[in-house]
N, C-alpha and C positions, 0 to 999 in steps of 0.2 A: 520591467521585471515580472509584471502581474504574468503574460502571456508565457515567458517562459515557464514560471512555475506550472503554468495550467498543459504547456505543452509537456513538462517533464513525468508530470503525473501521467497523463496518455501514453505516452512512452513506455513507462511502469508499466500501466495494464496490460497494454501490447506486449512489452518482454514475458509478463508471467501469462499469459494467453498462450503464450509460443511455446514455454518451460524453457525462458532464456533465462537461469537462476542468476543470479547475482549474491556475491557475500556468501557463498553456501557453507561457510564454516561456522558462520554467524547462525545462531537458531532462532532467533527474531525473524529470519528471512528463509532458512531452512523449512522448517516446519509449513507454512501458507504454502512454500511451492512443492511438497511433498504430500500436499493432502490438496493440491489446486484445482481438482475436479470439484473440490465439493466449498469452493471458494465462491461467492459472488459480487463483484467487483461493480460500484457504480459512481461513477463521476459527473458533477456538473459545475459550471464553469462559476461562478460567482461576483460580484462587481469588487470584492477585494480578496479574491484567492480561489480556492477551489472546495467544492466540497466530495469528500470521497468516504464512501461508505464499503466496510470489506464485510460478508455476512458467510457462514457458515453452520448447517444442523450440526455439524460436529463438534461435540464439547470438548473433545481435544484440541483443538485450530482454536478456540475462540479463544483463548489467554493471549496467545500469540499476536491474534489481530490486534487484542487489547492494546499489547505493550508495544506494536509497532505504532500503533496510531499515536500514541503517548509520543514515543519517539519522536514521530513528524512536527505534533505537537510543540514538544521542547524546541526544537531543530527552529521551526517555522518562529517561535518568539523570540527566537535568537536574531534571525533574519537569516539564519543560512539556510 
């Protein structure tokens, strides 16, 4: 399971790298890919999961990072 999730994350970066949006109705997911120039995305692999870092100077973007990470956050303790 560990490799998938580390693969799905790369994937992630990849889609919004590209401005492949996902969820665009959604503003958790809106917002990062509509300011994703000034987004800095950084992944590494971990011995039980992954760790990803989203950075932005824009103080508009950074709530959003907040509350997606939260998301993954919950999501991840859940196991889904």
């Amino acid at each position: 399971m560990l490799p998938a999730l580390q693969r799905h994350a790369q994937d992630m970066k990849n889609r919004f790298g590209h401005d492949r949006a996902i969820r665009s109705w959604d503003p958790l997911f809106q917002k990062p890919f509509e300011y994703r120039s000034q987004v800095q995305v950084t992944l590494r692999p971990l011995a039980d999961g992954i760790y990803a870092e989203l950075r932005s100077p824009n103080p508009e973007v950074v709530p959003y990072l907040y509350a997606h990470g939260d998301t993954l956050c919950r999501l991840g303790a859940r196991g889904l």
